[in-house]
N, C-alpha and C positions, 0 to 999 in steps of 0.2 A: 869515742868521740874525741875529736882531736880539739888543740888548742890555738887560735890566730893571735898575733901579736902585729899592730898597725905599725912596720919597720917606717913606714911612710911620714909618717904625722908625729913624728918626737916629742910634738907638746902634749899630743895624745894620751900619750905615758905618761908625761908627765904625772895630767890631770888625772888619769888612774891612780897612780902612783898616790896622791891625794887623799881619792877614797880607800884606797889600803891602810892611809897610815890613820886616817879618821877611825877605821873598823878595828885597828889593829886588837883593843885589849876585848870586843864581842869574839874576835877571830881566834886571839889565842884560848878565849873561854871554850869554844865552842868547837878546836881542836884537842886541846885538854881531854876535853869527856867524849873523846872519838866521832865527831859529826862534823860533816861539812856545813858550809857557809860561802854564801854566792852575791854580789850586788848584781841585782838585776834591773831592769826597768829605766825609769827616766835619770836616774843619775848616773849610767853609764852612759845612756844614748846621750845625755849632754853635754857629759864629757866628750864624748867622740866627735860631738859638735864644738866644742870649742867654750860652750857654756859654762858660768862656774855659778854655783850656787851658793848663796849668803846666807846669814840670817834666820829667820822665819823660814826661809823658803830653800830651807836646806834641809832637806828630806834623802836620808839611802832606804829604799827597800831592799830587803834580802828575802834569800829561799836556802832551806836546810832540807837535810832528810831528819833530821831530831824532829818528834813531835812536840805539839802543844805545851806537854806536862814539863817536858823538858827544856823547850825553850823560853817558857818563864823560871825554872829554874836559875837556868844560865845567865837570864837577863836582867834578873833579881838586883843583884849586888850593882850591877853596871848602871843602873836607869832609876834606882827605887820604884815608885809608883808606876805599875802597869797600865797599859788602856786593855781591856779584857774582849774590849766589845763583839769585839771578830773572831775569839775564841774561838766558835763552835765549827767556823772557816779555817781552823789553824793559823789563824793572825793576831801576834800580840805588839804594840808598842811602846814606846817609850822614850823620853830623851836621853841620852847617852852622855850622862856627868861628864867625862876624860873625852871634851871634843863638841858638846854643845850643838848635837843636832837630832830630830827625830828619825829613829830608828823604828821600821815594821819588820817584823820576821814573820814566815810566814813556809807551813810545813807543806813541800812535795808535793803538788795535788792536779787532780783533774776535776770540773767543774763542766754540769750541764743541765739546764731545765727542761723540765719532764712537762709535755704534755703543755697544759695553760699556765702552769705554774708562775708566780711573781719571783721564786726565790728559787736559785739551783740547787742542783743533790752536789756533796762535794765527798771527793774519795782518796782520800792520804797513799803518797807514795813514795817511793825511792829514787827516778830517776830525773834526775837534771833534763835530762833532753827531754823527756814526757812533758816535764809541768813547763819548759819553754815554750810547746808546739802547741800549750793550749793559750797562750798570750796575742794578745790581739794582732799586733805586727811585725815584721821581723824586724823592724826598728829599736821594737822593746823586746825580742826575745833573745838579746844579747847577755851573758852574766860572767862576771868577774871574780873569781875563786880567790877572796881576801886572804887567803892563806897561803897560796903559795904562786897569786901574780897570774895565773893563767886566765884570758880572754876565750870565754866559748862564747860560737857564733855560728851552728851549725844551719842556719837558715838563710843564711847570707845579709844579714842587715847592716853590715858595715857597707857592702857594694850597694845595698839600695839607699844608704844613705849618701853616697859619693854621687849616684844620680840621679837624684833626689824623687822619686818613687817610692809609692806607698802601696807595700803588697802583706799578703799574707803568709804566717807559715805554713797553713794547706788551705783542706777546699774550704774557701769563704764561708758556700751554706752550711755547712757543720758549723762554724767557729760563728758565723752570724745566729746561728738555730742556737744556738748551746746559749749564747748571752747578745740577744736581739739590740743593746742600749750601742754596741762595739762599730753598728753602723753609723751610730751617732759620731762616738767616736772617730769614724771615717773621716768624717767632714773635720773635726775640730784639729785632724792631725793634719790632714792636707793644706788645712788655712794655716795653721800654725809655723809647718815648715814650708808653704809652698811646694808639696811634693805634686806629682802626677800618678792620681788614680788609677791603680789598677783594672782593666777591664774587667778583669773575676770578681773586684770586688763592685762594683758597677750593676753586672749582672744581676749579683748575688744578693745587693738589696733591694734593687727594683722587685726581685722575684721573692724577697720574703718581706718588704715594707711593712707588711699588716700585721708581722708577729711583734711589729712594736709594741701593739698594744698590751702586752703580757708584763712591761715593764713600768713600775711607778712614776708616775710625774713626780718627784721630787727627784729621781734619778735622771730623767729627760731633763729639767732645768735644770738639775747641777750641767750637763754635757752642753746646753743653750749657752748657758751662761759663761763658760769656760771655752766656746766657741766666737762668741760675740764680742770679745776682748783678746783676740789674737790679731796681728798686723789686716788681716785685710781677709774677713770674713766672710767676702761675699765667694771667695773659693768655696767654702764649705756650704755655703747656703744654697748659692746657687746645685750642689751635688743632694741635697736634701728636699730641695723641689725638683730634680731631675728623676730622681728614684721613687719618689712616692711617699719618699719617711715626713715631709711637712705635712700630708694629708691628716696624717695619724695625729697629731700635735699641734700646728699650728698650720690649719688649715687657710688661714686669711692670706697664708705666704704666696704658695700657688695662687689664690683667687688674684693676686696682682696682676698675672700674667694674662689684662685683659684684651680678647680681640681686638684688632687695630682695623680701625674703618676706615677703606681707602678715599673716603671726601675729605674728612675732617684732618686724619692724620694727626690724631693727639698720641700725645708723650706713651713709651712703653712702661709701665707702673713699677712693674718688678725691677724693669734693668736700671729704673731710676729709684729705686729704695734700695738695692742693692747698693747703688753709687752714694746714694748719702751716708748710709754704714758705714762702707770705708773712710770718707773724708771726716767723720766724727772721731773724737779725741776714743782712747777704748777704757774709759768709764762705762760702768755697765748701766748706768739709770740712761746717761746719752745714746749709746748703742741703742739701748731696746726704745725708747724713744723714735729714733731712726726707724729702727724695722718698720713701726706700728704706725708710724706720720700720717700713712695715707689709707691706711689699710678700710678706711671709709668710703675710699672711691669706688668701687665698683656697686656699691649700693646706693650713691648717688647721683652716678652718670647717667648725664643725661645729654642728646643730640638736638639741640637747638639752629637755626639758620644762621648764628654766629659763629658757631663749631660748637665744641663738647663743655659742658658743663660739670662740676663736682659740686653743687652748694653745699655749703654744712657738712663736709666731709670730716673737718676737725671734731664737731660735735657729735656728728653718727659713729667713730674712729674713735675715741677717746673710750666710749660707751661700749665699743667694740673690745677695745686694749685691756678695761677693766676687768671684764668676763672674760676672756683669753687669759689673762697674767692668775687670775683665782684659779681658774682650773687648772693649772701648770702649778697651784702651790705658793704661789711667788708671796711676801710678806706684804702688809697692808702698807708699810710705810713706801714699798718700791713701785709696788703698786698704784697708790696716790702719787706720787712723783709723778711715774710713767707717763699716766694718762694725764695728769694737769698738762705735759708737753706735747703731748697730741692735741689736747683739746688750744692751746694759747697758740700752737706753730704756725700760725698765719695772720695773728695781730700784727703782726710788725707791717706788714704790707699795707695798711691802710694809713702807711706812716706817711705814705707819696701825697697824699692830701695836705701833710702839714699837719704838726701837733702842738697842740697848746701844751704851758707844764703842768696842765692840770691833766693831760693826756698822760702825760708822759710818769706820773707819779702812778697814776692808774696802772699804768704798764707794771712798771716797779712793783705795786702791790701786789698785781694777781699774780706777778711770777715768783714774788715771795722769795725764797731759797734757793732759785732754779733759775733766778736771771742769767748767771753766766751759759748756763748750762742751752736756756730757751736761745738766746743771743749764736750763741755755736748752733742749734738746731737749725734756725733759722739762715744762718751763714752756707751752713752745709747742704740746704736744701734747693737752692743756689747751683745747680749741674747743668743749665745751658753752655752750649757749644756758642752760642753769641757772645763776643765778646765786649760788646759794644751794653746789650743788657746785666751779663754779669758784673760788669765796671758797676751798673748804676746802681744797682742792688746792694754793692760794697760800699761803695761811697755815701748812701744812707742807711746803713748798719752804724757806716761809722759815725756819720752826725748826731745818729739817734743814743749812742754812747757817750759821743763826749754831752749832750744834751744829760743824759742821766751822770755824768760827772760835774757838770756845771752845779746842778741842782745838790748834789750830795756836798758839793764844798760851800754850799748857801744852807744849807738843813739838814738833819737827822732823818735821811732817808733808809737806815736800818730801823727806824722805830715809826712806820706807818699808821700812827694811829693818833687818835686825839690827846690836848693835852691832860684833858681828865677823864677819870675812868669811872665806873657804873658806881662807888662809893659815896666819890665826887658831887654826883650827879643826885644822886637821892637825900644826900646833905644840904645842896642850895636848895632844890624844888622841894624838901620836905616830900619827900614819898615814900614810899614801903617800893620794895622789888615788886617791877609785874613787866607788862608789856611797854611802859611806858619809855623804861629805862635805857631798851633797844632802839628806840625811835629818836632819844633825844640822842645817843651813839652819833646813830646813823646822821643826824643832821650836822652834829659836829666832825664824823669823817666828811662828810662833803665839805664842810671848811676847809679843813685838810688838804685833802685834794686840789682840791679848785684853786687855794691862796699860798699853800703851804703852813707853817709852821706859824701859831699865834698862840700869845701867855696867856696865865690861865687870868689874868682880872679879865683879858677883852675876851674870850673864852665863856668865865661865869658871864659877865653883860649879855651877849648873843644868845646863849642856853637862857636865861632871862625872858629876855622879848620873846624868844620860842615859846617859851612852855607859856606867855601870857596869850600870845597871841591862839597857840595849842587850845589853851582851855577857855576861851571866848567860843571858839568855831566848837 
């Protein structure tokens, strides 16, 4: 197997040059005790791209032919505390004291699941070119021989990254059969680099889409979620409703793509949630917000003699987003986020009516923690081609903020609530806790609301008249 060096790209080398001197005291260990040592994967490919990694997010994977036993050995002294987790896959990690970054090694292997299986058989070997050809694209099956400088690249991924093309090192369905999640994969690299899909690989998932299911939803939403915060995701999204792979996962994606009736001539759903993804910030509570906005409408439409209807689409969409995001795994807090954004993304539109600040605090309340966020949803949802209505849509987004800025430099609009609390409250009324406590609450947020901020003497007086005129009726 021979060796390519990019004479073309001088800072290329540089950036190699980099990861050689970062590996160097893994490299000389691992030369020492007669074993090769290889960067492979994304910190070459990013170098080649021009990317530098920092921080936290400076990560080398390597490959050796040393086993397991050996490569914690070696990697003892350099990293103290192993991660073991991957063991049993021949992957140990570690941060790397001399150079402050995490290091995986990870021994020779070929990898593939058997039959229904959730977990692959894995089979230790010797040869570099082997354990590259089982790597998802020849993007990443490039590896850098920290020990003596040499670039292998026997698949050609430096040329598919110069035109910017996303193929494989063999046949797709093998390398898609073997580990089903890699078409996931497909999408998140395409959107990520803007490459151009390969037809093999195209084919190759339309014709195996349904062996996703063999693969865990926490590994589908890791690749979602890592898909959905790349520049402009609807590359990939759109490749995951073209194949079939959204059936299997998130089937509400396709159902966007509803028949267009030629009377009415309402909006295309899909190529307009598509379009809001993009123009969202790539926070991933916003994104997945995005996806999910509308995802209510095909269970609401309806053809009426004024055109097409969606009522309560936020509402039936929220309810939807909920049960989607659980089954996918996703945690209770993103989850409630999510869906409160589905469910509020179309309050602002009843702003055109004119809002009182008692409206407008309401706003503020229900969006809680997720104003900015709802604020962008709703900006972003905003993709007519009119430019006469997109104007008017912006210019009351914007009133409707400096409004909620007016009022926060008059009040303590981070603290949405009365000025006395349920302590308060069973101290002047003399009461024991029950249901009363909530009631007398609730009468003082609607002070709140409706007048804004007021102290607690004219606070207790009002809780007062309540509770007499309360326990008269």
């Amino acid at each position: 197997m021979g060796a390519y060096y990019p004479r073309l790209l001088m800072n290329v080398v540089e950036a190699l040059e980099q990861i050689r001197k970062d590996a160097a005291p893994l490299a000389r260990a691992f030369e020492d005790a007669g074993h090769s040592l290889y960067a492979v994967g994304g910190s070459v490919r990013d170098a080649l791209l021009g990317v530098t990694r920092t921080g936290e997010d400076y990560e080398i994977d390597f490959t050796t032919d040393a086993r397991p036993d050996d490569i914690a050995h070696l990697m003892g002294p350099l990293c103290g505390t192993l991660w073991e987790q991957g063991r049993s896959f021949g992957t140990l990690g570690g941060i790397v004291k001399d150079g402050q970054y995490k290091a995986e090694i990870t021994t020779f292997r070929s990898e593939e699941y058997v039959d229904h299986s959730r977990k692959p058989t894995v089979s230790f070997g010797d040869s570099l070119e082997v354990d590259l050809s089982r790597r998802d694209f020849t993007i990443n099956a490039m590896a850098l021989d920290v020990i003596n400088g040499a670039l292998h690249d026997p698949f050609g991924g430096i040329s598919d990254l110069t035109a910017r093309r996303l193929r494989m090192p063999h046949d797709p369905e093998r390398l898609f059969s073997d580990d089903p999640l890699r078409m996931m994969r497909a999408a998140r690299f395409a959107a990520r680099f803007h490459l151009e899909i390969d037809p093999l690989i195209i084919s190759a998932a339309t014709t195996l889409a349904d062996r996703l299911a063999i693969v865990s939803a926490e590994r589908i939403q890791g690749e979602l979620n890592l898909l959905m915060v790349t520049e402009v995701p609807s590359e990939g999204l759109q490749f995951i409703v073209d194949t079939g792979l959204a059936q299997h996962f998130l089937p509400e994606l396709p159902g966007l793509a509803l028949e267009q009736d030629p009377i009415h001539h309402h909006k295309d759903v899909l190529a307009h949630t598509l379009a809001v993804v993009d123009k969202a910030s790539p926070q991933l509570v916003l994104r997945l917000a995005a996806l999910f906005h509308d995802v209510g409408k095909p269970r609401t439409r309806q053809f009426t003699p004024n055109g097409v209807t969606f009522h309560h689409h936020e509402v039936v969409g929220a309810r939807m987003t909920r049960k989607r995001m659980e089954a996918l795994k996703y945690s209770q807090d993103l989850t409630d986020d999510v869906s409160t954004l589905v469910d509020l993304h179309l309050r602002f539109h009843t702003y055109k009516m004119g809002w009182s600040d008692s409206a407008v605090r309401r706003y503020v309340r229900d969006a809680g923690h997720l104003l900015d966020e709802l604020n962008e949803l709703t900006r972003c949802d905003c993709t007519t081609r009119n430019a006469r209505k997109a104007a008017t849509l912006a210019k009351r987004m914007d009133e409707l903020e400096r409004r909620i800025e007016e009022l926060r430099a008059a009040e303590d609009m981070s603290k949405m609530r009365p000025v006395l609390d349920g302590n308060d409250v069973m101290t002047i009324l003399s009461v024991a806790p029950g249901r009363v406590i909530g009631e007398a609450l609730g009468f003082l947020m609607e002070i709140r609301l409706n007048e804004g901020e007021i102290d607690r003497d004219d606070a207790t007086e009002r809780l007062l008249a309540w509770w007499k005129d309360h326990s008269a009726s």
